[in-house]
ROTOR-991577 format. One record per atom (N, C-alpha, C): residue number from 1; residue in three letters; atom name; y, z, x. Coordinates in steps of 0.1 Angstrom, whole numbers, plus 5000, padded with zeros to 4 digits. Atoms other than C-alpha are relative to their C-alpha. Layout:
N
ATOM, num, residu, atome, v, w, u
ATOM, NUM, ALA, CA, Y, Z, X
...
//
This chain:
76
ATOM, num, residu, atome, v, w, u
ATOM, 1, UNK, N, 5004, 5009, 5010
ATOM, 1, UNK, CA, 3413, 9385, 7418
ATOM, 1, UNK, C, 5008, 4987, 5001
ATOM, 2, UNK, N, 4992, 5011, 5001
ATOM, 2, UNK, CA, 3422, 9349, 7413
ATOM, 2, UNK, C, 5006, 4994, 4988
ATOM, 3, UNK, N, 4994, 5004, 5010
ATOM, 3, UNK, CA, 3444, 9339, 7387
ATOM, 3, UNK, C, 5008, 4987, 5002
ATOM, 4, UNK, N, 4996, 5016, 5006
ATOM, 4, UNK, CA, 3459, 9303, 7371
ATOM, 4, UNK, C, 5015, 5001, 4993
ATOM, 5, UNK, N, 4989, 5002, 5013
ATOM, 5, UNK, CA, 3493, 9305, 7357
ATOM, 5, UNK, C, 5012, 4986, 5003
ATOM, 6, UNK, N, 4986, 5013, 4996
ATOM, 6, UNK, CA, 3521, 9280, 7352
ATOM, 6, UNK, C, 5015, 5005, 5000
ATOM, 7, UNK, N, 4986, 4995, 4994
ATOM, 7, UNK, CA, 3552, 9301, 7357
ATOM, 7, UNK, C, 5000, 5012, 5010
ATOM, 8, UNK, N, 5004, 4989, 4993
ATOM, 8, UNK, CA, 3554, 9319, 7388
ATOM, 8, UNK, C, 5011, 5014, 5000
ATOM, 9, UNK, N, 4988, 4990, 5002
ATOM, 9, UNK, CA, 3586, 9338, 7373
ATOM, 9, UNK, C, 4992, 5014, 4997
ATOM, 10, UNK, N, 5008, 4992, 5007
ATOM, 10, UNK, CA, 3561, 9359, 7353
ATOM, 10, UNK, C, 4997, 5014, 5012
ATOM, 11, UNK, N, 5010, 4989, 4991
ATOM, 11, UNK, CA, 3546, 9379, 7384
ATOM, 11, UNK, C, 5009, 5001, 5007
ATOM, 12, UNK, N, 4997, 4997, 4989
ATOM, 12, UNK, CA, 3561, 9400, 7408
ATOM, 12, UNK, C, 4993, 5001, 5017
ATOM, 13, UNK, N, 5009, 5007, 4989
ATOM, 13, UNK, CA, 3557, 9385, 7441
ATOM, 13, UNK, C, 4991, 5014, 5010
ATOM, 14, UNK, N, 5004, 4992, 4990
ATOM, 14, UNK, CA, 3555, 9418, 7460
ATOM, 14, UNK, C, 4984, 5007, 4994
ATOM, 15, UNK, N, 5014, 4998, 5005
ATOM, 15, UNK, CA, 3519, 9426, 7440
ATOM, 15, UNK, C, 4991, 4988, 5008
ATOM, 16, UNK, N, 5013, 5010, 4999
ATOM, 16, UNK, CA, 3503, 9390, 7453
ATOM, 16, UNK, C, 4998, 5000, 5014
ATOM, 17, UNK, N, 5005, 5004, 4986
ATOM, 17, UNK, CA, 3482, 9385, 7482
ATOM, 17, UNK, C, 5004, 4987, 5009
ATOM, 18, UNK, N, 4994, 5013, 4999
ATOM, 18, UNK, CA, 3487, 9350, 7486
ATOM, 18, UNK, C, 5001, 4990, 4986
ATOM, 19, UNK, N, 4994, 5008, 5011
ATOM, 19, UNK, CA, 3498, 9321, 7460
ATOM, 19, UNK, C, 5002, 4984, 5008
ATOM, 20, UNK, N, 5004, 5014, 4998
ATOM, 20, UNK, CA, 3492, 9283, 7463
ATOM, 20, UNK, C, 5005, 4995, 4986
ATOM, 21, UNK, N, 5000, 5009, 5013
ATOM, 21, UNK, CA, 3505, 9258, 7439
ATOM, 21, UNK, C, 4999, 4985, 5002
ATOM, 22, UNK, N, 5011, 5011, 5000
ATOM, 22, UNK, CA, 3489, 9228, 7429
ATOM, 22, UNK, C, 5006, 4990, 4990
ATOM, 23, UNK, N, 4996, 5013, 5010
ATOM, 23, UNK, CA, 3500, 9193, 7407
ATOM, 23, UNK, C, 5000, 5011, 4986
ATOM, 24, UNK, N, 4999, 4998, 5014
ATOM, 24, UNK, CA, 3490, 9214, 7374
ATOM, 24, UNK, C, 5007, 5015, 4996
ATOM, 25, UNK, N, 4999, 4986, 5001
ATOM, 25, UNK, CA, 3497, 9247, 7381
ATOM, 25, UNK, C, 5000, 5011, 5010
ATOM, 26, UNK, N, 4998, 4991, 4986
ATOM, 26, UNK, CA, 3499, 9279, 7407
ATOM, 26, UNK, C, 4986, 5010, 4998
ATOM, 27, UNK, N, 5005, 4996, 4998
ATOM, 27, UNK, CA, 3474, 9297, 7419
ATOM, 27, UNK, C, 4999, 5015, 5006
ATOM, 28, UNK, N, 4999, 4992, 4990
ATOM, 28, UNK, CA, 3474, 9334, 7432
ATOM, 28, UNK, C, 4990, 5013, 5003
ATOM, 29, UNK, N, 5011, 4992, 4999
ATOM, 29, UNK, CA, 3452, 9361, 7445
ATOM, 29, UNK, C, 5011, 5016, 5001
ATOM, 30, UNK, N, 4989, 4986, 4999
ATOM, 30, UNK, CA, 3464, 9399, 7437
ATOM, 30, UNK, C, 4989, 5008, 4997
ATOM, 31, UNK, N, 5014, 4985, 4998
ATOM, 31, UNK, CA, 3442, 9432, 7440
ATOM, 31, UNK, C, 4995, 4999, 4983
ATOM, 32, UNK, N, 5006, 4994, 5013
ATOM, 32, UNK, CA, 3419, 9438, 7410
ATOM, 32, UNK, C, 5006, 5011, 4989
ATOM, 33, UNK, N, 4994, 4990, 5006
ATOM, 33, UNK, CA, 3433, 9467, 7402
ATOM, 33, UNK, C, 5014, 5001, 4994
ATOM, 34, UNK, N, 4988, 5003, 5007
ATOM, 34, UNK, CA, 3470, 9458, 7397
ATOM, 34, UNK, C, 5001, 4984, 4990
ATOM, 35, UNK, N, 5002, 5010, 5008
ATOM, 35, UNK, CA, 3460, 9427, 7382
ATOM, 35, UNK, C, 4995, 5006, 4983
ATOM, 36, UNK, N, 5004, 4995, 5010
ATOM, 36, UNK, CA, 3442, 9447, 7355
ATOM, 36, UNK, C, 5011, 5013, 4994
ATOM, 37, UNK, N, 4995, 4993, 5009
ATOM, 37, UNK, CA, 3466, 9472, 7348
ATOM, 37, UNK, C, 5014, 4993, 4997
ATOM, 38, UNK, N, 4986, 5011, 5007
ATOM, 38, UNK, CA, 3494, 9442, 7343
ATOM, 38, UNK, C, 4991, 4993, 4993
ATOM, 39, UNK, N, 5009, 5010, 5011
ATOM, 39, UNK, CA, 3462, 9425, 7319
ATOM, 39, UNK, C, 5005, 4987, 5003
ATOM, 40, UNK, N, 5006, 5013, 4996
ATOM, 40, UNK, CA, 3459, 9396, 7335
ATOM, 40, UNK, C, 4991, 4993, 4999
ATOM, 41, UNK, N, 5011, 5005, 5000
ATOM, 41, UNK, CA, 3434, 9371, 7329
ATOM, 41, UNK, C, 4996, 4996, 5011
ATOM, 42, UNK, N, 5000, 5010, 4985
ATOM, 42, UNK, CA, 3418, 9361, 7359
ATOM, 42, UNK, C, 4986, 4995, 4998
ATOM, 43, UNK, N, 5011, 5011, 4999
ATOM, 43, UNK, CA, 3391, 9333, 7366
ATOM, 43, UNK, C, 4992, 5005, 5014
ATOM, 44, UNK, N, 5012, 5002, 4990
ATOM, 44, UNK, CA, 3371, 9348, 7397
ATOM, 44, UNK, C, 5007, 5013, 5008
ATOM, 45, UNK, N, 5001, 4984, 4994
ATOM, 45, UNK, CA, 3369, 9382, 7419
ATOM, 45, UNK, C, 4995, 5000, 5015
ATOM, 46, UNK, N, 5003, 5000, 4991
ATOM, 46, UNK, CA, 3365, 9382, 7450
ATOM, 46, UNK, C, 4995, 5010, 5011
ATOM, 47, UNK, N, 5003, 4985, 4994
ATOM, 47, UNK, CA, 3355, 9408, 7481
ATOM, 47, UNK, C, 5007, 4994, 5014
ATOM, 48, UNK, N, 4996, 5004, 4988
ATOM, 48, UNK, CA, 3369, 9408, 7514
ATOM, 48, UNK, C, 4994, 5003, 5013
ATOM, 49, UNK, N, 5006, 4999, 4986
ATOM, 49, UNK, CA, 3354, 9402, 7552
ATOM, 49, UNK, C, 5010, 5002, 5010
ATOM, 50, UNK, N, 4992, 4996, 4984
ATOM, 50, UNK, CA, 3373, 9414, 7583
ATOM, 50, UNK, C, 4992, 4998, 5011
ATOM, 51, UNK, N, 5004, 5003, 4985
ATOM, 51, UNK, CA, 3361, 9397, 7614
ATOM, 51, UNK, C, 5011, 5009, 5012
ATOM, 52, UNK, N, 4993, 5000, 4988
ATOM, 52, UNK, CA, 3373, 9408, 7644
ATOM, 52, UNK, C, 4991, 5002, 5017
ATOM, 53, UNK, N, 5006, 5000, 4989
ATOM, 53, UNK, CA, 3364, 9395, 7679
ATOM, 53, UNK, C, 5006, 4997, 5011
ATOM, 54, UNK, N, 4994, 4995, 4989
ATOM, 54, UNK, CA, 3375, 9391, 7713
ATOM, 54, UNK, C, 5005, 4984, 5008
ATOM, 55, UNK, N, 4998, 5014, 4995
ATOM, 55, UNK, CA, 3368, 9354, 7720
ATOM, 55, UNK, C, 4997, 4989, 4991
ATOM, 56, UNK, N, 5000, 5007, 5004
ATOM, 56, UNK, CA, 3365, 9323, 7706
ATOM, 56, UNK, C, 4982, 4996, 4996
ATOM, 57, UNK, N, 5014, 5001, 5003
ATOM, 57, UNK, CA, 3327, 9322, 7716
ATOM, 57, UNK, C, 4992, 5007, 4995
ATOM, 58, UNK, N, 5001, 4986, 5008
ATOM, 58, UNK, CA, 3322, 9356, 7704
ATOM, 58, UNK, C, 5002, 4997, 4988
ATOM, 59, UNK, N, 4993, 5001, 5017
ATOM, 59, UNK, CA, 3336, 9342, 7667
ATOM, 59, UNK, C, 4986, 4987, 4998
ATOM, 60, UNK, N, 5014, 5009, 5004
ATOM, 60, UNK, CA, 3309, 9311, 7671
ATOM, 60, UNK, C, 4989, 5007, 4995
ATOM, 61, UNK, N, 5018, 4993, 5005
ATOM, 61, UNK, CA, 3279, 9332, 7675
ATOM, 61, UNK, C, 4999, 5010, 4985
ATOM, 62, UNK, N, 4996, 4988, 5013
ATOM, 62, UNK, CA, 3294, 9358, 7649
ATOM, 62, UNK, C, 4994, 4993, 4986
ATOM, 63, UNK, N, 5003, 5011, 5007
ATOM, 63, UNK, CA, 3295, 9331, 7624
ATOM, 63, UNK, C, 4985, 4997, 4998
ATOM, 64, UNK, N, 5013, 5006, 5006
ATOM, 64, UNK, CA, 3261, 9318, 7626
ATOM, 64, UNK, C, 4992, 5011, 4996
ATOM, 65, UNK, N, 5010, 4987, 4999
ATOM, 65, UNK, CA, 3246, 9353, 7630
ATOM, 65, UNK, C, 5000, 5003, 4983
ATOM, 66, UNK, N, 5000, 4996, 5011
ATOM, 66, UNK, CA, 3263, 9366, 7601
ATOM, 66, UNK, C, 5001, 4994, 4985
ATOM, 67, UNK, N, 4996, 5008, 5011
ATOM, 67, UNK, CA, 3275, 9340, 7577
ATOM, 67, UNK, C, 4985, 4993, 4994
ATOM, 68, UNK, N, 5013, 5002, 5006
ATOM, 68, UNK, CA, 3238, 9325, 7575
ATOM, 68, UNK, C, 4993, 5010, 4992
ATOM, 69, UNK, N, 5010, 4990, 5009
ATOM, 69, UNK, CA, 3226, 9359, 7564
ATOM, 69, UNK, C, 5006, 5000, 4986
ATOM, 70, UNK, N, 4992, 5000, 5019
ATOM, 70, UNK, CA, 3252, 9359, 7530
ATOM, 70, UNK, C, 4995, 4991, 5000
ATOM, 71, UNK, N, 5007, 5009, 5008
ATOM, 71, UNK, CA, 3240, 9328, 7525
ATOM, 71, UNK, C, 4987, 5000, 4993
ATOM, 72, UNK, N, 5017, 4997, 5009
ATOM, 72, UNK, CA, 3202, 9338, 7518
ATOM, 72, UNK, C, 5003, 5004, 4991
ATOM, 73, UNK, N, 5001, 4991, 5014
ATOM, 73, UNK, CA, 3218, 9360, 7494
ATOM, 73, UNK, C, 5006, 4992, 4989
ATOM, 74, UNK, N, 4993, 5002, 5011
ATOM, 74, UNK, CA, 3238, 9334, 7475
ATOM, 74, UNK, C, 5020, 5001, 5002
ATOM, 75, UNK, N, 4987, 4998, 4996
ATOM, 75, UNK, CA, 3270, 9346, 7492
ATOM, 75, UNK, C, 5011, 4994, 5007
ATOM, 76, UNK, N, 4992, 5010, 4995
ATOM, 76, UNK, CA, 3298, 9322, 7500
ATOM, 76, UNK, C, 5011, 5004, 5004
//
């Protein structure tokens, strides 16, 4: 999930995925599940894609093949 907060004292780091901070505030992404049983508010949920390929040209074609198909559905 992605969560908004302004003190990054609050969260233990070893829970977050990653963490970005920004002019107003920090940003961090941490599993659904530990997010919810520390009640967290979070602003957005995400799912995760694992590519893996062999070559660079291999990752082009991948891309158009498969990334156009989430898109018909809405999927970014």
């Amino acid at each position: 999930m992605f969560l908004t907060i302004e003190n990054i004292s609050i969260v233990d780091r070893k829970n977050t995925i990653f963490e970005f901070e920004e002019t107003e505030d920090i940003t961090i992404v941490i599993e659904k599940t530990k997010g919810d049983t520390l009640n967290y508010k979070y602003e957005y949920i995400a799912s995760w894609i694992r590519l893996r390929v062999q070559s660079s040209l291999d990752f082009v074609g991948l891309i158009v093949k498969n990334f156009g198909k989430l898109a018909k559905h809405d999927i970014s």
